[in-house]
MARVEX-153886 format. One line per field, with one value per residue (C-alpha): residue in three letters; z, x, y. Coordinates in steps of 0.2 Angstrom, whole numbers, always signed. Example, Ala and Ser with C-alpha at 12.3 -4.5 7.8 and 13.67 -1.06 7.14 Angstrom:
2
residuo = (ala ser)
Z = (+39 +36)
X = (+62 +68)
Y = (-22 -5)
This chain:
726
residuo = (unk unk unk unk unk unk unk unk unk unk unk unk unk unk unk unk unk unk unk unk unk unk unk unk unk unk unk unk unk unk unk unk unk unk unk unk unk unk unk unk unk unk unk unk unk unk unk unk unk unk unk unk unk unk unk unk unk unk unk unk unk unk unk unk unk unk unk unk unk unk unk unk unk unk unk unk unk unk unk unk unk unk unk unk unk unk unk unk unk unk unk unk unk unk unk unk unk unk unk unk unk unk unk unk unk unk unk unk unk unk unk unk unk unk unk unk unk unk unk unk unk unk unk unk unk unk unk unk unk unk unk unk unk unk unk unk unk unk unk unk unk unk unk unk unk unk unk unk unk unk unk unk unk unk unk unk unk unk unk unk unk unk unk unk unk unk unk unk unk unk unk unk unk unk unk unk unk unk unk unk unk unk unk unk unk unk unk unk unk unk unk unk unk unk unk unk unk unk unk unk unk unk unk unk unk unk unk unk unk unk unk unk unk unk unk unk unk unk unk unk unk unk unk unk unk unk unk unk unk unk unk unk unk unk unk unk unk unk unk unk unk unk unk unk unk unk unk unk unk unk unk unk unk unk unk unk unk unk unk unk unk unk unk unk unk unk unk unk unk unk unk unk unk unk unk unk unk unk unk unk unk unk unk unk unk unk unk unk unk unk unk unk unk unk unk unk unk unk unk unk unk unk unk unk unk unk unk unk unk unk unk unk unk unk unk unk unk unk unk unk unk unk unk unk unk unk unk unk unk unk unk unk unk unk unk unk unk unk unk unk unk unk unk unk unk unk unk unk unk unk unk unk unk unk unk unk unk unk unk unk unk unk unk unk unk unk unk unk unk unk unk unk unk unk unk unk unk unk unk unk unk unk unk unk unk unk unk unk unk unk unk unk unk unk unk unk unk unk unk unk unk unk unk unk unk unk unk unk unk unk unk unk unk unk unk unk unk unk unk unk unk unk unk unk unk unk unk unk unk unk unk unk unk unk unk unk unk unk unk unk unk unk unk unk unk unk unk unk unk unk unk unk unk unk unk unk unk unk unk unk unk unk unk unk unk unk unk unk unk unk unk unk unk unk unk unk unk unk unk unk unk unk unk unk unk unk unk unk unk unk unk unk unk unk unk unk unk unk unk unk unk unk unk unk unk unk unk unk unk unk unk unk unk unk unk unk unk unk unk unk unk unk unk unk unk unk unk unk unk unk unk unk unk unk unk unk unk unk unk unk unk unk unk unk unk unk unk unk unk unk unk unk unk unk unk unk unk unk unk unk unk unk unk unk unk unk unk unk unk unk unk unk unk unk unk unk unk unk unk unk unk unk unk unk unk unk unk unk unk unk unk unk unk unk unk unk unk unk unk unk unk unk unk unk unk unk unk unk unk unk unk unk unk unk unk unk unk unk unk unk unk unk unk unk unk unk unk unk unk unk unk unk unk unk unk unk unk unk unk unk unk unk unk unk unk unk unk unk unk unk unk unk unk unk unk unk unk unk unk unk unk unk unk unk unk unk unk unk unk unk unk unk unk unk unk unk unk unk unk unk unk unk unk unk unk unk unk unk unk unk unk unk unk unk unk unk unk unk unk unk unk unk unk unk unk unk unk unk unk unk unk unk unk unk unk unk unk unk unk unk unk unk unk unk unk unk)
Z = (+305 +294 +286 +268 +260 +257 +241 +227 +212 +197 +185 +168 +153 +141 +127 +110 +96 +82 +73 +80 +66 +56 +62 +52 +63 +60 +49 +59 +62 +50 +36 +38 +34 +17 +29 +22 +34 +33 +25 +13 +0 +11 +11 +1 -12 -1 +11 -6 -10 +8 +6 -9 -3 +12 +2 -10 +5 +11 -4 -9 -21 -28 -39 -52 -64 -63 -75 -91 -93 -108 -92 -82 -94 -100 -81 -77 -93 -86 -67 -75 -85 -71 -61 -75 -78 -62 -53 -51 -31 -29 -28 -21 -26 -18 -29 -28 -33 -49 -55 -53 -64 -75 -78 -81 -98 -110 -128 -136 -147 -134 -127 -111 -113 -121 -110 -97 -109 -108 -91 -90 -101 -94 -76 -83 -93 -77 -67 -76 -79 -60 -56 -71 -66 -74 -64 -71 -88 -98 -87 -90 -109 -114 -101 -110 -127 -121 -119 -134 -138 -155 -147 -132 -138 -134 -116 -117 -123 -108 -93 -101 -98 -83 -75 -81 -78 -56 -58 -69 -62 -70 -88 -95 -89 -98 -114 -115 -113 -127 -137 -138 -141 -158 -165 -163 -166 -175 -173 -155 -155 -166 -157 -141 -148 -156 -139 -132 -143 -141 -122 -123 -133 -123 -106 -116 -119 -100 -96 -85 -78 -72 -87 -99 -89 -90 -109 -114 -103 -110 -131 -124 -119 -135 -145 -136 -141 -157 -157 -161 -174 -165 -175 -166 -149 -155 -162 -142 -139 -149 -146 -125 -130 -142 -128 -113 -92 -79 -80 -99 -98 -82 -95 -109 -97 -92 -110 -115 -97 -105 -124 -125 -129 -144 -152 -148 -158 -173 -175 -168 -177 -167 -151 -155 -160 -143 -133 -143 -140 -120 -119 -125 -112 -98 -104 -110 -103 -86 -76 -59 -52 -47 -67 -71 -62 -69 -85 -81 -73 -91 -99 -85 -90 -110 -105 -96 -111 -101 -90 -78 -90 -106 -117 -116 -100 -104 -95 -103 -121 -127 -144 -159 -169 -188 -177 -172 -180 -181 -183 -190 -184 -183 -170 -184 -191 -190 -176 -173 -155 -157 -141 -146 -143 -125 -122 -123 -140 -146 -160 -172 -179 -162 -164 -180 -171 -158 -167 -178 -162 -156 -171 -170 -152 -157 -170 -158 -144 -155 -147 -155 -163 -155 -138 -125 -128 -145 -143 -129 -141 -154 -146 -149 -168 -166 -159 -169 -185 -173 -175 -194 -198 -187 -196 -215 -211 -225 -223 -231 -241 -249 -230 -233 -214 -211 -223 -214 -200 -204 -213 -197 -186 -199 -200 -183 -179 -194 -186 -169 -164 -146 -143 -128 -140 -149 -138 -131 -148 -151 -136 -139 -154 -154 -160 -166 -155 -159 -171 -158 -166 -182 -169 -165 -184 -190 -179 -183 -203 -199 -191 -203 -218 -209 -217 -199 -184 -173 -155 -158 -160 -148 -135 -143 -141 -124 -120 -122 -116 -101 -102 -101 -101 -118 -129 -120 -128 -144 -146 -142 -155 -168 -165 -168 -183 -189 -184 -195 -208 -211 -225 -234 -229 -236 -227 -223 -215 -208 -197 -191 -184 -176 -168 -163 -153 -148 -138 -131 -125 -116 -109 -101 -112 -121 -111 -115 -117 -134 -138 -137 -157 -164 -166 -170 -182 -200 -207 -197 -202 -216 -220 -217 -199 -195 -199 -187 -173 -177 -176 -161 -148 -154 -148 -133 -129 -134 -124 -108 -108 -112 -93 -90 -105 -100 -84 -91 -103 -89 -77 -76 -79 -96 -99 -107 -120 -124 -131 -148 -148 -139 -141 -134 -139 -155 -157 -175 -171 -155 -165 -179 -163 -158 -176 -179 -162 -165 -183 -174 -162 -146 -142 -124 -126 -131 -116 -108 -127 -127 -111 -115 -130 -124 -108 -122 -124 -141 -153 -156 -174 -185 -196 -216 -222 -239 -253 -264 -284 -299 -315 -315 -302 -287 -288 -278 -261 -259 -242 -237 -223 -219 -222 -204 -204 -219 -234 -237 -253 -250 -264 -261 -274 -274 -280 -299 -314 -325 -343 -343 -362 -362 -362 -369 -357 -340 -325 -307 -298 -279 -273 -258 -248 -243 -238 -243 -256 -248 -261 -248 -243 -263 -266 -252 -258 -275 -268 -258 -269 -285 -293 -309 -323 -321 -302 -302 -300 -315 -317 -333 -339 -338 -344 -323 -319 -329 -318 -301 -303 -313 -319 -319 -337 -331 -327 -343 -350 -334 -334 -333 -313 -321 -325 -308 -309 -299 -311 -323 -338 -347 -358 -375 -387 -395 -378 -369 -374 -377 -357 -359 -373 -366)
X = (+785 +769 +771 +768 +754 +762 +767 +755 +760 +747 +744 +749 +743 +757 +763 +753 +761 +752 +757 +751 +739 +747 +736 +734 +739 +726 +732 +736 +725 +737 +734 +716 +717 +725 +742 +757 +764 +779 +781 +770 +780 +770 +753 +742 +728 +713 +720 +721 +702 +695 +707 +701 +684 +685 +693 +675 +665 +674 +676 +655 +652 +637 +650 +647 +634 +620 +620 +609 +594 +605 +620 +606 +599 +617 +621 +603 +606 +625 +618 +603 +616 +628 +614 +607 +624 +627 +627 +609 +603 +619 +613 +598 +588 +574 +556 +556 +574 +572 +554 +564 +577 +567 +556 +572 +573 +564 +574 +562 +576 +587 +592 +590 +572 +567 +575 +565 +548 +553 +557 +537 +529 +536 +530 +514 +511 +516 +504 +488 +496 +496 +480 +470 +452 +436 +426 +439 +446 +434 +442 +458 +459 +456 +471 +481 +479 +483 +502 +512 +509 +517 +534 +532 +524 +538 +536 +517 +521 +534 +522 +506 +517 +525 +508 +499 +513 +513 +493 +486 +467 +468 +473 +457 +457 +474 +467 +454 +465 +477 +460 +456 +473 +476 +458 +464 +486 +487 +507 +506 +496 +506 +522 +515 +510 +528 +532 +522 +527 +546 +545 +535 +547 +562 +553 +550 +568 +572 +556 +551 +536 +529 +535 +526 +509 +509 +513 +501 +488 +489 +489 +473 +463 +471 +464 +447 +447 +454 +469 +477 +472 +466 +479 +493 +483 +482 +503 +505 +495 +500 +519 +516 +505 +517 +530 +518 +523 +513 +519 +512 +497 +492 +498 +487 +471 +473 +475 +458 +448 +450 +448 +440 +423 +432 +440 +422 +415 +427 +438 +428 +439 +455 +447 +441 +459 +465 +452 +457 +474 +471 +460 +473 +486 +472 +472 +488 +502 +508 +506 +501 +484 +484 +485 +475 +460 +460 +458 +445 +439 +442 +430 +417 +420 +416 +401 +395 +399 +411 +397 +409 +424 +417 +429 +424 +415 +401 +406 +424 +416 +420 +427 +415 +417 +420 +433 +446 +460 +468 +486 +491 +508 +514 +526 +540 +540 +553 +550 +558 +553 +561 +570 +579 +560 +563 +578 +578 +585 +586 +572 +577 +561 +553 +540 +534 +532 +523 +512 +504 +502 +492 +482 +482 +475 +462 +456 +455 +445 +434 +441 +439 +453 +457 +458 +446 +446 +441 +429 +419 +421 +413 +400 +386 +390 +387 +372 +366 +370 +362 +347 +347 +352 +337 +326 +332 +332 +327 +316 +322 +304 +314 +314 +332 +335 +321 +326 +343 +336 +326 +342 +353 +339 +339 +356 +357 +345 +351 +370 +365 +365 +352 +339 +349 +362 +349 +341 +359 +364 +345 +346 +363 +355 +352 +334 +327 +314 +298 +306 +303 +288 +302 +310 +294 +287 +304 +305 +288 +291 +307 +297 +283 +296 +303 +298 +292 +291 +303 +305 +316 +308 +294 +308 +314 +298 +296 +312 +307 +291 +297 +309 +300 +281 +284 +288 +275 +261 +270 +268 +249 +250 +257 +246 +228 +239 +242 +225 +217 +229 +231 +221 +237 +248 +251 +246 +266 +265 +251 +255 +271 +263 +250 +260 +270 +258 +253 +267 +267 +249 +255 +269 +258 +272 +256 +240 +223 +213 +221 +207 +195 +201 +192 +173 +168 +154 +150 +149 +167 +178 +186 +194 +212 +205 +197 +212 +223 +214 +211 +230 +231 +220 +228 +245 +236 +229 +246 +257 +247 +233 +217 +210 +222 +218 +196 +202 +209 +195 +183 +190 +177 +192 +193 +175 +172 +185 +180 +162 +166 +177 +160 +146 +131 +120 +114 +109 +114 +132 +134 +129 +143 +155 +150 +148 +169 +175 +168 +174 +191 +194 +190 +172 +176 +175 +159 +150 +144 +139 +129 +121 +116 +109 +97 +92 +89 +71 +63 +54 +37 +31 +24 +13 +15 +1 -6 +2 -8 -12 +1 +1 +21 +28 +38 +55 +63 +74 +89 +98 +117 +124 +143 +150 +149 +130 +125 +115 +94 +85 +66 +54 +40 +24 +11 -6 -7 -13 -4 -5 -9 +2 -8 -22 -29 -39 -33 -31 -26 -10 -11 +3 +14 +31 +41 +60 +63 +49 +40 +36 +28 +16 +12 +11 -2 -13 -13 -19 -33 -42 -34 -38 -44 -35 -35 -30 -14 +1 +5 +17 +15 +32 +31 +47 +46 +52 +70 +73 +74 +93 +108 +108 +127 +134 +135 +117 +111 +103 +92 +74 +62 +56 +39 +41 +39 +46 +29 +19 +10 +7 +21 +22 +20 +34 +36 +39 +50 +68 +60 +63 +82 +86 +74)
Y = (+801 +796 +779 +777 +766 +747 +745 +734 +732 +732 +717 +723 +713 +706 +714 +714 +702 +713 +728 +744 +752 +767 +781 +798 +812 +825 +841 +858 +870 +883 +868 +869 +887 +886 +892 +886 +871 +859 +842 +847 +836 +821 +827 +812 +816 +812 +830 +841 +835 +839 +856 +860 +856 +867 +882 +881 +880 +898 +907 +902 +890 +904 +909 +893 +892 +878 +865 +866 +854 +847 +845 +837 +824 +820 +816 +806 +796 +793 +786 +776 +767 +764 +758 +745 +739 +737 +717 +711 +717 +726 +743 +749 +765 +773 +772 +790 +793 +779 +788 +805 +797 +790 +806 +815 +805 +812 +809 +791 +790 +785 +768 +775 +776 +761 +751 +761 +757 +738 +736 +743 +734 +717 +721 +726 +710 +700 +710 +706 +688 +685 +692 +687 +675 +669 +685 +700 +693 +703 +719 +711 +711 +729 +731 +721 +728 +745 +739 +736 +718 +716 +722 +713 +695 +688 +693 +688 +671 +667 +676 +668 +650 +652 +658 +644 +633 +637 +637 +620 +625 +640 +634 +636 +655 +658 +649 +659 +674 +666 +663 +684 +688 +677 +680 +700 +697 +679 +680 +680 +665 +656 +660 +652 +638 +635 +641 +624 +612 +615 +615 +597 +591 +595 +589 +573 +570 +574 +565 +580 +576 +592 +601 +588 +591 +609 +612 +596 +605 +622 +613 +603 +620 +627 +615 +617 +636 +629 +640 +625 +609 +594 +584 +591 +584 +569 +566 +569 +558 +543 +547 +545 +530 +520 +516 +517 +520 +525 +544 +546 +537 +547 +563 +557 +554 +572 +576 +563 +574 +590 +591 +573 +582 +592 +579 +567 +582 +587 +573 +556 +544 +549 +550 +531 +529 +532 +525 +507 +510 +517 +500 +488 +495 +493 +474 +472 +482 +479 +495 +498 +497 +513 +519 +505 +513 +532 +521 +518 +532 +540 +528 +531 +552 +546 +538 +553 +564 +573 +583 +588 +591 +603 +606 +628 +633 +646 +661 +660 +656 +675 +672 +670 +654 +666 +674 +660 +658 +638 +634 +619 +613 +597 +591 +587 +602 +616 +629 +644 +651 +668 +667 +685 +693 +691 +703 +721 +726 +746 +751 +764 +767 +764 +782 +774 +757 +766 +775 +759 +749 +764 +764 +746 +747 +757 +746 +734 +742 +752 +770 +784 +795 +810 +819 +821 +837 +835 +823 +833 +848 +838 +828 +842 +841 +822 +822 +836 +825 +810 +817 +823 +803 +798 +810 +805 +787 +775 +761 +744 +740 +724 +716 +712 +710 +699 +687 +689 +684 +670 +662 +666 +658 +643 +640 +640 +627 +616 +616 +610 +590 +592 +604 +611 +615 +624 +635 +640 +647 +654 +663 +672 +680 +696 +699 +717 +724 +716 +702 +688 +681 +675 +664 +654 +654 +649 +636 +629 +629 +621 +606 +607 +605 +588 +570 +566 +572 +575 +579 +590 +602 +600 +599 +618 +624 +617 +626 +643 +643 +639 +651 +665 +669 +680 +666 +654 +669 +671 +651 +654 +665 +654 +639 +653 +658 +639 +634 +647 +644 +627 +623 +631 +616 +599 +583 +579 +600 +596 +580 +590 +605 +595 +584 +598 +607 +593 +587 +607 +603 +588 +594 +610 +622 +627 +634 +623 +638 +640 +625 +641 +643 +626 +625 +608 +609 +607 +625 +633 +617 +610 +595 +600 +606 +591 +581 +594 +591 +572 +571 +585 +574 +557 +566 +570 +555 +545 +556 +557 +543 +541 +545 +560 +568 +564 +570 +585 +592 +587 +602 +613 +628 +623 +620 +639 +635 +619 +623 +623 +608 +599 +608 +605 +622 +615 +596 +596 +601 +588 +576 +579 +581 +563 +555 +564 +558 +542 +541 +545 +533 +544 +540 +540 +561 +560 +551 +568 +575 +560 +561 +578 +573 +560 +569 +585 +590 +582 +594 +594 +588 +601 +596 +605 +616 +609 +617 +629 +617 +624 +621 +614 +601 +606 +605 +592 +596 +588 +589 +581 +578 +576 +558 +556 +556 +551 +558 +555 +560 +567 +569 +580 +583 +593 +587 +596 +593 +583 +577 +558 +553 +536 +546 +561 +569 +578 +567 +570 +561 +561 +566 +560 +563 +549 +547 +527 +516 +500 +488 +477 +488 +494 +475 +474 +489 +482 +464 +472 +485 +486 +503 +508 +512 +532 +529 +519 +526 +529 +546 +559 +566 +584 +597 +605 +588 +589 +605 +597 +599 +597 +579 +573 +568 +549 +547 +558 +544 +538 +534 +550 +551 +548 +533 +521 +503 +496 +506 +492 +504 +508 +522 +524 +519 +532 +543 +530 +539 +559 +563 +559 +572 +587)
């Protein structure tokens, strides 16, 4: 009998304490069929959906028409606002799916799409909020005039301070961008400086720190770009100074570092204002050392003149001084910030709205009206009429622009305070092609009109011939013009442009060869030339030395231009070199001039050939010299004939040539042989003699030359006065 396996009971698990869940029992297959089956009296609304679903899906759903576009829009305007409406993050939608939806909308009227246009032009102005720097903001700003700023200010406003707020470096970028935006849309401006000065004002009731130095930051680079009056700087200023603590003070020395410059420049009293005040809290108030010292850092920066803190750098200067536009607010007055402008709010007239902005926007940018299209089709026409315009241009005969130009080149140097200021300006204009030579003549009559000189102008000059080797020939070019000229100017004129070039020479601006212009002579100068370069080499030697500048003229480079200023071809012309730079004070030029002159060949004496006897005297020669040499008088006579009046009968005078009398020597002849009567040297008055030359009126009534003061026979009485009234 086969024994059975032992017996071993199996563990069971106790009995659960919960309830058993209710489970659905799954309808019959004759349900699922449309079949009529029992307890249909239980059957729940969830199993009439899935029945009536399955009897669609076997009958054909092809039978129903497809919605209309009308159907389709009605129901995409119906999910986009179910999903807008819906809780922040809640619901998630595909890219594709919201871009689908969103084209779908196509009615401007509607809510639906404004609010699409809104959501838009927010994340655009963020966009170029976050990724705006000092290398793309001119990229930057057409792209933000292409969206709707006059709508969406109030957006700008908020991203502009937010942006600057997370990024202080970057202040002066956003001020800039702030700067173009109010010279083009002065309401936007103005709402974000209302904007500023609220938010200050609240973070200085909470005494929030980092809010405080954000918003005083941005109004310090607005004021810099003078979007902004330096008034309302300096009320935040004195209001963190009257009750001072470490936290404001360190805000105000912020404030002082980065429009200290401005207000040094258009408003110096306040900025000595707060200087006074930050000094009597350095010695007076008792705060920490730590503050103490950027105190006086700040007055080490003023002493600099802020070099390493401008108030605008260059490459973000991009505004035009006739195009900013200043508010004036003060911090007492009442501001409305318009919070309402930065929710989305249905615009009726939102197509009209659109269309000015667009128009607006063109304005602005300088695009031209129309399609591409259109203006491809009508570029041919353009250049066509181009031409004709170029062909039928009129030529201004009244010089209308270059008067233009010489006053915008004036005005210019007249409004700036350093010669670097100056050229910076000078170079930013935009001269006409072949208009460069006004620049350097206008900048030499603006020196020549000044009481004295000044080095101003020397260091302009200095400047641009530095530059660039075009202005360094156009200022040789003016100084042959105003060498040649100069005899046209008055003395005051004349010690200006000399002293001008002068310091141009010295400083090597100007090339030494110009000195090729000046021939140092008695027929090529005058006197206004002789004082130019009596003026010229005492600059020289003043600014350079006496050795340097005899070391200079000495190179044997420079010796071909310097022959006519020291000549040594012609012994009459070295020696009126040496006699004028004597006369001048710089006889030690003259020491190789005078060298050449005594090691110079002498000329061999010619003796004159006796004179052919006339009936009438010779007429007296008279030669000057320059008052640097002197003047002599010659007489020569021939041996003539000549009416004795003592006398009736003819007698013979010899005659003789001499330069100066010797009454020793006429003394002694007389002592040894006297003469006779008929030989002494007595002189007969003939009419030949009055017509030497022109006798001035004062000496009209001067002895005749016949009559000789050692002559012992005096002549008759009656004839003494008749010589004077022939």
């Amino acid at each position: 009998m086969p024994t059975s396996p032992p017996y071993n009971p199996r563990k069971r698990s106790p009995p659960s304490r919960s309830p058993s869940p209710v489970r659905r029992r799954s309808p019959p297959q004759s349900r699922l069929n449309g079949g009529p089956g029992p307890k249909d009296d239980h059957i729940d609304e969830r199993e009439l959906q899935l029945r009536a679903r399955f009897q669609l899906r076997d009958t054909g759903a092809a039978t129903s028409k497809p919605p209309t576009a009308e159907e389709k829009a009605a129901a995409a305007r119906k999910e986009y606002d179910s999903l807008l409406s819906a809780r922040s993050g809640g619901v998630y939608i595909p890219p594709a799916r919201l871009r689908a939806l969103q084209a779908s909308i196509t009615d401007k009227d509607s809510e639906q799409y404004q609010r699409m246009a809104w959501e838009a032009l927010k994340k655009s102005i963020n966009g170029l909020m976050n990724k705006v720097n000092v290398a793309n903001i001119k990229n930057i700003v057409p792209e933000l005039f292409s969206e709707n700023l006059v709508r969406g200010r109030g957006l700008f406003c908020r991203s502009i301070m937010r942006s600057q707020a997370q990024a202080l470096p970057f202040t002066a970028v956003y001020a800039a961008m702030a700067a173009i935006v109010n010279s083009k849309l002065p309401q936007v401006g103005e709402l974000l400086v209302h904007r500023l000065i609220v938010q200050f004002k609240k973070a200085f009731k909470r005494n929030d720190k980092a809010v405080c130095l954000a918003s005083t930051t941005f109004l310090a680079h607005a004021a810099n770009f003078q979007i902004v009056h330096e008034i309302v700087v300096a009320e935040v200023l004195l209001l963190l100074l009257h009750r001072p603590t470490d936290d404001s003070v360190e805000i105000a020395i912020t404030i002082m570092r980065e429009c200290g410059q401005h207000l040094e420049e258009f408003n110096p009293p306040v900025a000595n204002a707060i200087f006074d005040q930050l000094r009597k809290i350095l010695t007076d108030s008792a705060i920490e050392t730590r503050t103490q010292y950027a105190v006086e850092v700040l007055f080490q920066v003023r002493k600099d003149k802020y070099k390493d803190n401008p108030a605008i750098k260059e490459e973000l200067d991009l505004v035009e001084e006739e195009d900013m536009i200043t508010h004036r607010i003060g911090l007492d007055d009442e501001i409305d910030t318009q919070n309402t402008l930065n929710i989305f709010k249905a615009d009726p007239q939102y197509k009209e709205n659109e269309a000015k902005y667009k128009q607006l926007k063109a304005e602005i940018l300088g695009e031209a009206e129309g399609s591409d299209e259109e203006y491809e089709s009508g570029s041919e026409s353009e250049d066509d009429e181009a031409k004709e315009e170029k062909a039928l241009e009129i030529k201004d005969a009244t010089n209308t622009d270059l008067v233009n130009l010489r006053r915008t080149i004036y005005l210019t140097i007249m409004s700036s305070s350093q010669a670097e200021e100056a050229c910076h300006k000078l170079m930013k204009l935009n001269l006409p092609a072949g208009q460069e030579g006004e620049l350097i003549s206008m900048i030499v009559e603006c020196c020549s009109q000044e009481k004295t000189f000044s080095k101003f102008y020397g260091l302009i000059g200095e400047r641009f011939a530095k530059i660039n080797r075009l202005w360094a020939t156009l200022l040789e070019e003016s100084f042959i013009s105003s060498y040649e000229t100069i005899h046209r100017r008055e003395t005051n004129q004349l010690r200006n442009v000399a002293k001008f070039f002068g310091h141009l020479l010295s400083c090597d601006a100007l090339a030494w060869n110009s000195f090729s212009i000046v021939h140092l002579n008695e027929e090529e100068t005058t006197s206004s030339s002789r004082i130019f370069v009596k003026i010229l080499v005492q600059e020289l030697a003043e600014a350079i030395g006496m050795a340097n500048l005899q070391t200079r003229l000495k190179d044997p480079n420079l010796r071909p231009y310097l022959d006519g200023l020291f000549p040594t071809q012609n012994p009459r012309n070295t020696r009126f070199s040496i006699n004028y730079f004597t006369s001048i004070g710089m006889g030690g030029l003259t020491e190789e001039m005078r060298e050449h002159l005594k090691n110079a060949p002498k000329p061999a004496a010619v003796m004159p050939a006796p004179e052919p006897e006339s009936d009438s005297d010779s007429v007296s020669s008279y030669s000057s010299y320059s008052s640097y040499t002197g003047s002599s008088r010659s007489y020569s006579r021939s041996r003539s004939p000549s009416r004795s009046r003592t006398a009736g009968r003819r007698q013979f005078s010899p005659s003789r040539s001499r330069s100066t009398p010797r009454r020793d020597t006429g003394r002694a002849r007389e002592r040894e042989a006297p003469p006779r009567r008929s030989d002494r040297r007595a002189r007969s008055y003939t009419p030949s003699d009055a017509s030497r030359s022109p006798v001035p009126r004062r000496n009209r009534r001067r002895r005749s030359p016949s009559y000789s003061s050692r002559s012992r026979t005096p002549p008759p009485r009656g004839d003494r006065r008749r010589g004077s009234h022939i």
